[in-house]
N, C-alpha and C positions, 0 to 999 in steps of 0.2 A: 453443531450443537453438542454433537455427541464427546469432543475433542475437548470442548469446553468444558464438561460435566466431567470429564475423567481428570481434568488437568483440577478443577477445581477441589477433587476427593484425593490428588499425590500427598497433599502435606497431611492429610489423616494416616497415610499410612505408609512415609517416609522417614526415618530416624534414625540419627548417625553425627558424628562428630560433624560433619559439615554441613548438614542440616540447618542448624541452626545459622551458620553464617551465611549460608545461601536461603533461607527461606524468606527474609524481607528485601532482597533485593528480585528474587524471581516470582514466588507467589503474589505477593502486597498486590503488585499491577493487578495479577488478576484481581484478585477479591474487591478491587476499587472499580475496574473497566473492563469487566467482564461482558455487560451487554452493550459495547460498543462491537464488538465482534459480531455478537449476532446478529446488528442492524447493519452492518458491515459499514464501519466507518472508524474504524480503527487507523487506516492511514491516515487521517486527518489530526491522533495523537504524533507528539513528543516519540520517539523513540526510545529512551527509556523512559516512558509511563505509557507503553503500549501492550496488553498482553496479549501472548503468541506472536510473537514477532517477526517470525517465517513466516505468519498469515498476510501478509500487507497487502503482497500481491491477491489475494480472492477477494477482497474488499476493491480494487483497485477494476479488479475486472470487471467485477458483481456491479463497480458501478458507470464503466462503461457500456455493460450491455445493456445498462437502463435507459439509453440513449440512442445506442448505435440503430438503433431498428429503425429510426425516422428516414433514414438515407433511403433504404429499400423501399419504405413505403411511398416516400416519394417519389422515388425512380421508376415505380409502378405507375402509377397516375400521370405524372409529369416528368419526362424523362433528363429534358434541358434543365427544368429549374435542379433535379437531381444532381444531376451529373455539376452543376456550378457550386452545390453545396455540399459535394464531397469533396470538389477541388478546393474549392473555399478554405474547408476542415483542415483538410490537408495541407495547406498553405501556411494557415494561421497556425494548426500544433506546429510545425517546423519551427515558423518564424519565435512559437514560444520557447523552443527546446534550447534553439540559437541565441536569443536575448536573453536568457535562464545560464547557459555557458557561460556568456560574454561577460556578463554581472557576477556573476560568484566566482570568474575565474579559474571553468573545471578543463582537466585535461581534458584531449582526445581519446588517451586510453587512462583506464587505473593504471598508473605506474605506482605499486604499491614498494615501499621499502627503500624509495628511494627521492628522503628529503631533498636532495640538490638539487634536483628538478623541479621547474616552477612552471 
């Protein structure tokens, strides 16, 4: 929040020849979606119409760990049904990350810089 409050107060007291050209393409985000941040759901935006956009990943985390804790609490009570619904999890994010690949056609590594490679 605090990140947000600073970022929101740059353009009161930023001013300069490139100001102006850079301030509706980096501010605007903010002042429009600002409190998708704080509810952390920002990676759910467009990338440019995201603000702070080195933040994706805390949003990303924030809302895995709003889930991940069912595994533990299961594996406490119920060990088997636990343990089939981690591998479950596990199985099914793969087979998503794999079918997510296959469909958009992403390398195996970022080969950046070099168009010829498909």
């Amino acid at each position: 929040m605090f990140v947000i409050g600073v970022w929101l107060l740059v353009p009161l007291v930023v001013d300069g020849p490139l100001a102006k050209e850079h301030h509706p393409s980096i501010f605007a985000t903010c002042t429009r979606n600002w409190w998708r941040a704080l509810i952390h759901i920002n990676n759910w935006s467009d990338l440019l119409d995201m603000c702070l956009q080195h933040s994706w990943y805390v949003s990303v985390d924030w809302q895995i760990y709003m889930f991940i804790w069912i595994i533990p609490v299961v594996m406490l009570s119920r060990p088997r049904i636990g343990l089939l619904f981690a591998g479950a999890l596990a199985i099914g994010t793969s087979a998503a990350v794999t079918v997510n690949a296959y469909v958009y056609s992403y390398q195996p590594l970022p080969l950046y810089g070099q168009p010829e490679i498909e």
